[in-house]
Each structure stands twice: as C-alpha cells, then as structure tokens.
MIBAZA-366531 format. One line per field, with one value per residue (C-alpha): residue number from 1; x, y, z. Coordinates in steps of 0.001 Angstrom, whole numbers, plus 524288, in hexadecimal, padded with zeros to 5 digits. Layout:
# MIBAZA-366531
num	(NUM, ...)
u	(X, ...)
v	(Y, ...)
w	(Z, ...)
***
This chain:
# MIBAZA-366531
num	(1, 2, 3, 4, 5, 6, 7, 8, 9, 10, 11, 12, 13, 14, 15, 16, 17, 18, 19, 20, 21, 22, 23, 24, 25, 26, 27, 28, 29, 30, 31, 32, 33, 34, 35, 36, 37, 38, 39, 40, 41, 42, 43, 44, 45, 46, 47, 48, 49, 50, 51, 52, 53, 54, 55, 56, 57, 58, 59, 60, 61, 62, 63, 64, 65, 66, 67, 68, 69, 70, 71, 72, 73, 74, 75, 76, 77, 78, 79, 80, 81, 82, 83, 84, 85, 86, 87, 88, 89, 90, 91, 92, 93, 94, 95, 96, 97, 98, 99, 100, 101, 102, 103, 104, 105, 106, 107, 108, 109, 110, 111, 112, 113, 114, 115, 116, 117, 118, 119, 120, 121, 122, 123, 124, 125, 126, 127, 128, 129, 130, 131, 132, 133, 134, 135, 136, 137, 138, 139, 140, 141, 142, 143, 144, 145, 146, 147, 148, 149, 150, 151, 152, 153, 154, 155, 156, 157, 158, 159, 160, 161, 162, 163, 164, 165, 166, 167, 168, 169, 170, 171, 172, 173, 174, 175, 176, 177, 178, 179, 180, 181, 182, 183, 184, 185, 186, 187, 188, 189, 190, 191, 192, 193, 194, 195, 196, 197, 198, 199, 200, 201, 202, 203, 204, 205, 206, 207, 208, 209, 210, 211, 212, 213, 214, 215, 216, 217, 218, 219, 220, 221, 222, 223, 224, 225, 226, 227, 228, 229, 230, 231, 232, 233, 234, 235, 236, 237, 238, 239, 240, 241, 242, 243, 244, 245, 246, 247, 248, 249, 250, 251, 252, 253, 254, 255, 256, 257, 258, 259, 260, 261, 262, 263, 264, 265, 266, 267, 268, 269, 270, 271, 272, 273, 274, 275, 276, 277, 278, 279, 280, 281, 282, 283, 284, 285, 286, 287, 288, 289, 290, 291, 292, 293, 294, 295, 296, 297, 298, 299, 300, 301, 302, 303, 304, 305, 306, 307, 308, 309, 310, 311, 312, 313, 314, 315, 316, 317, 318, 319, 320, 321, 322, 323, 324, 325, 326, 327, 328, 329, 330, 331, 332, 333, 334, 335, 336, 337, 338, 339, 340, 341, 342, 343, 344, 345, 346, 347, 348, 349, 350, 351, 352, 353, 354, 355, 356, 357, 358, 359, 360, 361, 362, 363, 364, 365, 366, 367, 368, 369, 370, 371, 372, 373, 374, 375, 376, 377, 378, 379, 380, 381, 382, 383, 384, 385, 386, 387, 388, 389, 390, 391, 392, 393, 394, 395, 396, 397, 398, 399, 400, 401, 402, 403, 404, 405, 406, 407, 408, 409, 410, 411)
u	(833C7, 832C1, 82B1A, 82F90, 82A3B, 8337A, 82F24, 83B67, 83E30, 8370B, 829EB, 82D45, 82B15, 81CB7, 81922, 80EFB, 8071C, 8131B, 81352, 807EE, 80C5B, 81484, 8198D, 8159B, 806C1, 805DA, 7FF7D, 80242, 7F7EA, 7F91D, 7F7D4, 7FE31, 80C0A, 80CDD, 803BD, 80975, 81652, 81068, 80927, 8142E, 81F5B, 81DAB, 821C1, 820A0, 81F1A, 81E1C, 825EF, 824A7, 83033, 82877, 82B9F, 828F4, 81EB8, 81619, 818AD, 80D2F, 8039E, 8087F, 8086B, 7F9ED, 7F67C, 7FEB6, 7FCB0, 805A1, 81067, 81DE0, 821AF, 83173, 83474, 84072, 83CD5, 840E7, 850B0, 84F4C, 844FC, 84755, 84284, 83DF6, 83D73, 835C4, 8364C, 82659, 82797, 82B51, 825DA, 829A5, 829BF, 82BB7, 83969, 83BF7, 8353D, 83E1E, 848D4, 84311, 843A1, 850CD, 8582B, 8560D, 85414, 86026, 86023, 8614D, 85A3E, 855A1, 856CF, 8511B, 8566B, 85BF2, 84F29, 84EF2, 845A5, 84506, 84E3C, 84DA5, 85656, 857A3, 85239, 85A78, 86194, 85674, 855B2, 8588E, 84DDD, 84320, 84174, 84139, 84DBF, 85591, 84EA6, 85488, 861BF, 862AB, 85E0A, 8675E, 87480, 86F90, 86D68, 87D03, 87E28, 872E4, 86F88, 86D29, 863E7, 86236, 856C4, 854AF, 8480A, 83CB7, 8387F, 834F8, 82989, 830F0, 824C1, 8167D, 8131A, 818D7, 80D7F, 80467, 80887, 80D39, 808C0, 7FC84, 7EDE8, 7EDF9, 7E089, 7DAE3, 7D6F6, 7C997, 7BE4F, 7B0D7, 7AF04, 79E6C, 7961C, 79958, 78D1C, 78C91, 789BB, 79884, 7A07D, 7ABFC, 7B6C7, 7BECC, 7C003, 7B8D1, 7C211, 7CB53, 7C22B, 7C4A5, 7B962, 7B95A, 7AF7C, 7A75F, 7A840, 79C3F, 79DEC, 791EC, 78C5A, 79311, 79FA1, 7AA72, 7B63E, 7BEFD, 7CAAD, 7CF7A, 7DCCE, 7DCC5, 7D575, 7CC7C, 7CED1, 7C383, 7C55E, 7BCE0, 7B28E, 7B209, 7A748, 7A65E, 79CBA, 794BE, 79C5A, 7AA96, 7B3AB, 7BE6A, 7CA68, 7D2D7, 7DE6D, 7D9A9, 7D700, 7CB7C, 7D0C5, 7C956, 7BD1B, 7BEF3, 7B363, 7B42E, 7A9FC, 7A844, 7B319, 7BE3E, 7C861, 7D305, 7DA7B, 7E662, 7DF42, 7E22E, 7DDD7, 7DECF, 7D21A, 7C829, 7C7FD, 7BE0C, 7BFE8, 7B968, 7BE81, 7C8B1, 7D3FC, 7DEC8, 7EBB2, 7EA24, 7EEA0, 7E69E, 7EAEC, 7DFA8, 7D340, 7D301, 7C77E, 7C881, 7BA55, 7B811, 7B86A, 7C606, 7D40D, 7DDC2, 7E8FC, 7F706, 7F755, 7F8C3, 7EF5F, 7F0D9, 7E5F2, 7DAD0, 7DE66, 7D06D, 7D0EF, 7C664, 7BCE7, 7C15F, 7D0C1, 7D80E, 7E663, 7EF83, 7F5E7, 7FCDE, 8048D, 800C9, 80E8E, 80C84, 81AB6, 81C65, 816EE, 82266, 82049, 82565, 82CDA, 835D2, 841F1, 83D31, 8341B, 834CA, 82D45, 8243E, 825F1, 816A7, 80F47, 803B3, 8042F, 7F975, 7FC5F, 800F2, 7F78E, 7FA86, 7F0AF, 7E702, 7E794, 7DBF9, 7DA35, 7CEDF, 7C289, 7C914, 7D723, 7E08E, 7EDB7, 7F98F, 8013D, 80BF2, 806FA, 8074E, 7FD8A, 803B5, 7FB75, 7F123, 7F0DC, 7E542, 7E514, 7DD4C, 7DE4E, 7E813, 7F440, 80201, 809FF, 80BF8, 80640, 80E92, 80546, 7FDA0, 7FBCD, 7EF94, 7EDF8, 7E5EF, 7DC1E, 7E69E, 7F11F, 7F7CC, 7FBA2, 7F9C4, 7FCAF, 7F296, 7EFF9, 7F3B4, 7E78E, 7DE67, 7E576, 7E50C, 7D748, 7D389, 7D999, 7CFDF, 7C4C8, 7C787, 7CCDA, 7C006, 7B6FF, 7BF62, 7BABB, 7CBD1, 7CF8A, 7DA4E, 7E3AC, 7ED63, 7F901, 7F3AD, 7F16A, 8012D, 8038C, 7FC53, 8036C, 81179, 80DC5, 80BC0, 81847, 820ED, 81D28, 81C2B, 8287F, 82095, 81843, 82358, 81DF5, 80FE9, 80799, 7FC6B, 7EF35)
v	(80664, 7FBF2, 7FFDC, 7F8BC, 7FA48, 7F5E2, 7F2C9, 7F126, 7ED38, 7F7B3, 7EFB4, 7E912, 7F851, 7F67F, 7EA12, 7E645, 7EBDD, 7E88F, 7DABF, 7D824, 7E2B4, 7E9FB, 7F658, 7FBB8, 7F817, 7FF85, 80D26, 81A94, 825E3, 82671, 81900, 80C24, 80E05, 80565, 80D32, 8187E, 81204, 80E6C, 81B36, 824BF, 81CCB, 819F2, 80CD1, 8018C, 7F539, 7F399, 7EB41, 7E94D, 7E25C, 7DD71, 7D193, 7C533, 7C104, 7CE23, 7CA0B, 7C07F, 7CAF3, 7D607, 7CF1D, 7CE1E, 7DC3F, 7E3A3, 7DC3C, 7DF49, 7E419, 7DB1B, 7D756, 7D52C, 7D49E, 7DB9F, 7E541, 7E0C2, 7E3B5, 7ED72, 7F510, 800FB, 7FEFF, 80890, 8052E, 80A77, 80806, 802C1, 80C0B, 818AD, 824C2, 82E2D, 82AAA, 838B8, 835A0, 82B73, 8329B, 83CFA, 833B8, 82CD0, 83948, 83E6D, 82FDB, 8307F, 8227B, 81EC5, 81331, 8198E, 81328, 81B8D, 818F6, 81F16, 81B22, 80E7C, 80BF4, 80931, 813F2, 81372, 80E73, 80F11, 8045B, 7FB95, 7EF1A, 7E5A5, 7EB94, 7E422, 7D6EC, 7D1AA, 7D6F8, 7CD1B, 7D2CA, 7E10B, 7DB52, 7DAB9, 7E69E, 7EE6A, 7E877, 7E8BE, 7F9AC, 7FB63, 7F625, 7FDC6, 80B68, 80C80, 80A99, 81219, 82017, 81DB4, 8291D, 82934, 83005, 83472, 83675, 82B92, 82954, 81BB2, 815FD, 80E85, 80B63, 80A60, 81744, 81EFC, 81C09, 82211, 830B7, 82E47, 830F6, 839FD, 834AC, 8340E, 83B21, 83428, 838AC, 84136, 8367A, 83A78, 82FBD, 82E71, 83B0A, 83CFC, 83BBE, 84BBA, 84621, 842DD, 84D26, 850DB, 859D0, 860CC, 8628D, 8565C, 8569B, 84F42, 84614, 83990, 82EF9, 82273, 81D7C, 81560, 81AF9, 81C2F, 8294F, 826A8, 833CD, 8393E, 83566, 83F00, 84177, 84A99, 84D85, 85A44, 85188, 84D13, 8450B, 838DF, 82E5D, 82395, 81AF7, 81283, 80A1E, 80E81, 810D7, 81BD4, 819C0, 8248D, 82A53, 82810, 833E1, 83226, 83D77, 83F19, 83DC9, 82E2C, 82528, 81C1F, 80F92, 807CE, 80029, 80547, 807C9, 81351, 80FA8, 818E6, 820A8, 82A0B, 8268E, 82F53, 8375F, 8303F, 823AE, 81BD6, 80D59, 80451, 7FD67, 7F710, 7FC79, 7FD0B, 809EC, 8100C, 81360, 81E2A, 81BDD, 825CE, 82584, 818EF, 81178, 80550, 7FBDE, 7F7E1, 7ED72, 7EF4E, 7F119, 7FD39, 7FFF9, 7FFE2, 8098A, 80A0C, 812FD, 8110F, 81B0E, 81E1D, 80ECA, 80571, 7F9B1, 7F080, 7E97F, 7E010, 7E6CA, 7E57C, 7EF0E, 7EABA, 7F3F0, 7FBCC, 7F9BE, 80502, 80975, 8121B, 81AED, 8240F, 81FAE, 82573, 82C7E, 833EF, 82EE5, 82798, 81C73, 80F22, 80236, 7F599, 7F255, 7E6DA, 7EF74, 7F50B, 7FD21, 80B58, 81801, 81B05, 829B9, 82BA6, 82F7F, 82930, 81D34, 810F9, 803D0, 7FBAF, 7F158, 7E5D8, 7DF17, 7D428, 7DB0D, 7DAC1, 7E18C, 7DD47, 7E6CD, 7F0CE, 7EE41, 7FA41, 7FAB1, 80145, 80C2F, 80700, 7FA33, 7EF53, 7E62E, 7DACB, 7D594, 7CAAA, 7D08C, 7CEEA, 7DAA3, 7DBBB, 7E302, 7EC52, 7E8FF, 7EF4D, 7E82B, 7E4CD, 7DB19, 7D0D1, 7CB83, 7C074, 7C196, 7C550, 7CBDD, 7C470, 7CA6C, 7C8A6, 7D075, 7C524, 7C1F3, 7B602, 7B209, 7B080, 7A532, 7A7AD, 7A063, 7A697, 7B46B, 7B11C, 7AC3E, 7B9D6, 7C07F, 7BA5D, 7BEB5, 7CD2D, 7CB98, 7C817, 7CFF3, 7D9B1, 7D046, 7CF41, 7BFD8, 7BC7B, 7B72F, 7AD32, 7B524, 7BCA9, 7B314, 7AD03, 7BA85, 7B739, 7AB5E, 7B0A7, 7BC87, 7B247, 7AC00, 7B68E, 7BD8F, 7B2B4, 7B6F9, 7C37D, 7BAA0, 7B335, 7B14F, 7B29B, 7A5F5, 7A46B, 7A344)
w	(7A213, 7AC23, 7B783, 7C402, 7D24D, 7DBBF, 7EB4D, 7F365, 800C7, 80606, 804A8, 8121B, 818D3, 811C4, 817A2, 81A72, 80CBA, 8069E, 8094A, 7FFBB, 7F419, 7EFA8, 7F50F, 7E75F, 7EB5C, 7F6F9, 7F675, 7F9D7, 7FA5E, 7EBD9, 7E801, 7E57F, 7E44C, 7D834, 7D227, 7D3E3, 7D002, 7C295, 7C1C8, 7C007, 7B9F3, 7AC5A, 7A977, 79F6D, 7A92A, 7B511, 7BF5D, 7CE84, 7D73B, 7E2D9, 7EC62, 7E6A8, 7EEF3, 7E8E4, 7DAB8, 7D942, 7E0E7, 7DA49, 7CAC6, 7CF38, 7D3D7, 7C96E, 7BD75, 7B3DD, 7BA3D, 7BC9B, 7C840, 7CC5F, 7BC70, 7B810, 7ABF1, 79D3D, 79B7E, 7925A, 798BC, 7A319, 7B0D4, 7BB25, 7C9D9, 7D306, 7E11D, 7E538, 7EF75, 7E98C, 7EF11, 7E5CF, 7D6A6, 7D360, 7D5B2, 7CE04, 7C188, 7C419, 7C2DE, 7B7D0, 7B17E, 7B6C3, 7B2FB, 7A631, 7A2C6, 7AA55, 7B30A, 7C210, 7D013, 7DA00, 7E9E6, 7F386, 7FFF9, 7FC33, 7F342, 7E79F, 7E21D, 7D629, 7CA07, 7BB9E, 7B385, 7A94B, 7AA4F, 7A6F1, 7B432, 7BB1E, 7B495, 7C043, 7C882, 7CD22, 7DC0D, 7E297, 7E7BD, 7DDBD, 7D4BA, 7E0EB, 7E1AF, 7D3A6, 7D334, 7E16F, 7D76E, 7CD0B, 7D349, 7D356, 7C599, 7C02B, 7C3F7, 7D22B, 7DA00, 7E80F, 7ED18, 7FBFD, 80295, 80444, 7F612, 7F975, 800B2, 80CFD, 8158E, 81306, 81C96, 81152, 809BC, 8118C, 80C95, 7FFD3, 7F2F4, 7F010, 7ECEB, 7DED1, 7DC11, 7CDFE, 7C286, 7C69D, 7C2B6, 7C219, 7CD73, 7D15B, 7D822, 7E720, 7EE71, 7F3E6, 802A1, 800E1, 80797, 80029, 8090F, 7FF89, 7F251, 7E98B, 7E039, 7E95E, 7E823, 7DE4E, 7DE45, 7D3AD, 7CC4C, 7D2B2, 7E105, 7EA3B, 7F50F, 7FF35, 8039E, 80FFD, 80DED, 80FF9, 80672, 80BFC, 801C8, 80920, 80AF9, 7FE96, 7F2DE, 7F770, 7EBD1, 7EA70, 7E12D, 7D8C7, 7DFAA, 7EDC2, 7F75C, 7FFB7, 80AAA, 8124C, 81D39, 8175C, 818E4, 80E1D, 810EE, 807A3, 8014F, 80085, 7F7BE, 7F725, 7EF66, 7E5DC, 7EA62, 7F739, 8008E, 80A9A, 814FF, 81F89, 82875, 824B2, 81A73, 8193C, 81934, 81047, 80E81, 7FF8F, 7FCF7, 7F2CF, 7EE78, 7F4B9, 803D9, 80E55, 8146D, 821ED, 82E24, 83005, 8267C, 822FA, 81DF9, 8187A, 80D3C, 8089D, 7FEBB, 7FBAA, 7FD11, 80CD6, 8146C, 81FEA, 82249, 83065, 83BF2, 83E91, 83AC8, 8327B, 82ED7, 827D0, 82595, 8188B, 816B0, 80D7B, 80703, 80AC4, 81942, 82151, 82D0B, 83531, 83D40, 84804, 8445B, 84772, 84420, 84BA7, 84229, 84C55, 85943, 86638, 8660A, 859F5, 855EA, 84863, 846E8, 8443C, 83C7C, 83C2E, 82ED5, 829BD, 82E1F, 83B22, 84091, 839D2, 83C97, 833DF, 8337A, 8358B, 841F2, 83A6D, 83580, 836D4, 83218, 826AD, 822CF, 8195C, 810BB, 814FD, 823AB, 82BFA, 83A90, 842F6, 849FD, 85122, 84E4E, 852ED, 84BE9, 850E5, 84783, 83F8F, 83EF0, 8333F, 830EB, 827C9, 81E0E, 82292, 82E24, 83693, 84361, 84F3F, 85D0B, 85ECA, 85547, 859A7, 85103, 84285, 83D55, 835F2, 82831, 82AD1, 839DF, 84435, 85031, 85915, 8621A, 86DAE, 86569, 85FAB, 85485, 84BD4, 83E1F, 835EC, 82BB0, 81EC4, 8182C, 8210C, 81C77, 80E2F, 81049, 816EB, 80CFA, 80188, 8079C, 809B6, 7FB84, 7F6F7, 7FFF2, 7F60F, 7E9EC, 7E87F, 7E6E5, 7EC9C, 7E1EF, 7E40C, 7E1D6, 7EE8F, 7F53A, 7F1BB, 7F904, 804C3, 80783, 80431, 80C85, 81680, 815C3, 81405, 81EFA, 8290F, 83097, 8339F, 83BF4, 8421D, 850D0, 84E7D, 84F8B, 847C0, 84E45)
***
C-alpha cells in the first residue's frame, strides 16, 4: 500500500514555518510529524503532495520519497492528512473498512482516505488530490468525524503528542556533582554526551531526552519533560519545562514551552516561551518575549483569513527560519516573525519575510542577496552548505511574498 501525506490549505494558518516546509516537517512534543506519520502506518512507498515550489527542497531533505506522483493504477493508496492529530482513528478505520475504498472528513477536511489508485491518476497537486477524494467520498463509504482531529494552527502543537522516551541506552557515566531531582530512570542520555558537574536535571514533570552529541555546561538546569536535540549545546540558564529541539541548537537563557526546529542559536540572557522557531533563528542577547498580555485574556493572531483567538492565555511568538532579533529586542505576545526577518527595539507588529525594523521603529525591506548571503554564513558557522536547490527557495520565497511588503521601502 501506497503511503501518501497530504498538506492542504490549512498550511497558510502555519505561516510563517510553513512557508519554507511542509506542514508534515513541523514538530509537536513528540516529534516530526512525518515521522510519526511513517512510524505507525505500515506502508510500501511513500508519497508527499506539497506546493510546487517545496518539491525541489523537499526531493532533497527526504530522499527517496515521491513528491506530487500519483501511485501505480493497480496499487491501493492511503491518504493521510499532514496534519493529523490522531492516527488512532484512522487504524481503527483501517481495520473497521475492511479493504473497502471510504474518505474520512473532519470538519470539511479531508482526514484521511483509502482508494484505488487508478482513482487518482490524475493527481499532480494537493489541489486536485482533494477535489478528486471531496467527489469520491459520495461514492465510496463516506465517514464524517466531529471534534478537532486535525491540526488547524501551529499553537496546537505546543500540547500535543507525548515525549517519546527511547529505547534505554547505556549512554556515558553522569558526573555525581550532577544533581538529578527525581527518579534517574526518567533520565535518557546518548552516546557521546558530556554532563559538566553542577548541572541540574529535574525530571519530576517528566523525562529530560538528550540526544547524541550535546554539551551540557556547568550551571544548566534542564526540567523536564524536554528534549535536548542532536548536537545541541545547553550553555548556562534554565531550559524547561516543555522545551523539544531539533539538532544543532545553542541553548541558555530562560526558555519554556518551546518548540525548535532545529540548527538555531538561543544562548543569551533573555526569555522565550509557548512559541515555535524555525531554524537558523539567532535570538540575540537580552531579547525578550511577552508570552502573556497584561489583561490575562487570550492572547489573538493575525492569519491569512483574519485575526482569530488563539484559545491560550499563554502564548509567545511564531518565528520563521533565517530570523534574527538584535541586543535587547522585546517582542509582543502573538506575534510572527516572517522568515529573513531581522528585529530590533520594541516590535508590536508582525513581521512580513524579508523586512527590518529600524532603530526608529520602521520598517524596511531588506535585500535579497544580502539575505541569501547572510544565510551562507550561519549555514556554515553550522559546517551546512547551502545547496542550490535552497538557495532556488530563497529567491522564489522572495518573489512570492513581495505583496506582503507592498508599502514598505527598502533602505
């Protein structure tokens, strides 16, 4: 059976991570999405339906796997939304169907279908794979599900899933300076991981997950549950509670209830909580984000179809790759930071991608060589190359979102 991972037009709530992936990329406390995706369903091959601008990117990060390629006529295809919160559904009705052809909405979503494929011969876009599983769901068995089974902004994330402790691994000797508060068996350390004396782990909440290759310097407090990506480097201050990065990050300061992507450098004096950052994000010293309004009331965000509550009285910001901030940078709640952004002073507003603040408040677009140029050399500081299909991103990025900009000069 054909495996395919569908993102519909629900990627626009997710901007601005989703501008530069997937929404099958992003992560929730458990994990990539994708991977959890690929992780439970058993499938033969493996198919994603993405925009066309991600196709190029995406052939490059996921090799092997198809991109916006209907499955072989005579083979059966399932369909999974990319932004499914609950799979235990859909293997129920895996099991329950039979083998029979049926689709699955959940609140005018398609959820999840299973059907031939010569039904989707026709396929090349998420746009049509929907229209083409919409028509079908009156001819097949067609379910209906209520409830919110499917991801619909990137807040969501924040409490979802559960950190998936590994396998137990031997992992090297902590250092008994180390204070451990609670039990150590909630504790999961990697090969290859260095714990300086007087560091605090405090899994009382929940597990602490460091993964292979990170540094731990003296004076950290970890608090669990969080997650310590690979490569990652925890310098000082007080991460966690409910904190989970991808690879590579530079971590100090006061961070909770945070999701990293990955390869992003936090490791100044400074706060950061209940937000998303993407990845090569630099949040310089001192930068500081409001996660809770002086009313107490729920925080609301700006999105491509108005401005919605969130639902949360805590809620930080959303950060998109390639961001920067400046020294002492204070960000209001609720607020997006577009990718190639560059921040400074106090910043009220979003941010549309590609633009600066000025030290006056205003803002200014910034040039897209001197972006792409920026970008190489965090890349590399990373020892990451910059590869030509990423770079083809960069400059359709650039394009495609100039009418964001509409109004603002550049410098």
């Amino acid at each position: 059976m054909q495996l395919i991972i569908l993102e519909d037009e629900s990627w626009r709530n997710f901007k601005p991570l989703s501008y530069t992936r997937p929404c099958f990329d992003l992560m929730n406390r458990e994990g990539r999405l994708i991977d959890q995706l690929v992780g439970t369903i058993r499938h033969d091959g493996l198919t994603g339906y993405v925009r066309d601008y991600l196709v190029e990117i995406e052939e490059e990060r996921h090799l092997g796997m198809e991109f916006n390629k209907p499955p072989p006529r005579d083979d059966e295809a399932l369909v999974i939304n990319a932004l499914v919160r609950e799979l235990s559904i859909v293997d129920k009705l895996l099991k329950k169907s039979e083998g029979r052809e049926f689709v699955l909405l959940n609140n005018g979503r398609i959820m999840a279908a299973r059907v031939r494929g010569a039904r989707l011969e026709d396929a090349h876009d998420p746009q049509t794979l929907t229209s083409i599983l919409n028509e079908l769901a009156s001819r097949v068995d067609g379910y209906v599900i209520d409830g919110s089974h499917l991801y619909s902004y990137p807040w969501e994330l924040l409490d979802a899933g559960e950190p998936q402790r590994p396998p137990r691994e031997s992992g090297p000797p902590i250092d008994p300076r180390v204070a451990v508060m609670g039990e150590s068996s909630e504790l999961y350390i990697s090969e290859n991981v260095v714990i300086e004396p007087f560091t605090v782990l405090d899994v009382r909440g929940g597990p602490i997950i460091i993964e292979e290759g990170c540094r731990v310097s003296s004076g950290s407090i970890i608090i669990g549950p969080s997650r310590i990506g690979r490569g990652s480097e925890v310098l000082g201050g007080r991460v966690g509670p409910e904190v989970f990065t991808g690879p590579v990050c530079k971590l100090s300061g006061e961070i909770e209830h945070t999701i990293i992507l990955g390869y992003s450098n936090k490791r100044h004096l400074g706060y950061i909580g209940h937000s998303l950052i993407g990845e090569w994000v630099n949040i310089a010293a001192g930068t500081v984000g409001s996660n809770l309004k002086n009313t107490y009331g729920e925080v609301r965000v700006n999105t491509d179809s108005g401005r919605v509550s969130s639902g949360r009285q805590f809620l930080g910001q959303l950060i998109g790759d390639h961001a920067r901030t400046s020294v002492g940078t204070s960000i209001m709640c609720g607020r997006k930071l577009g990718c190639f952004t560059m921040s400074m002073g106090i910043v009220s507003q979003d941010l549309p991608p590609f633009v600066g603040v000025s030290p006056d408040g205003g803002l200014y677009v910034l040039e897209l060589w001197s972006e792409i140029a920026t970008a190489e050399r965090m890349m590399s500081r990373r020892s990451v190359q910059m590869t030509d299909s990423y770079r083809r991103l960069i400059q359709t990025l650039y394009e495609m979102t100039a009418p964001e900009r509409g109004g603002i000069a550049k410098k």
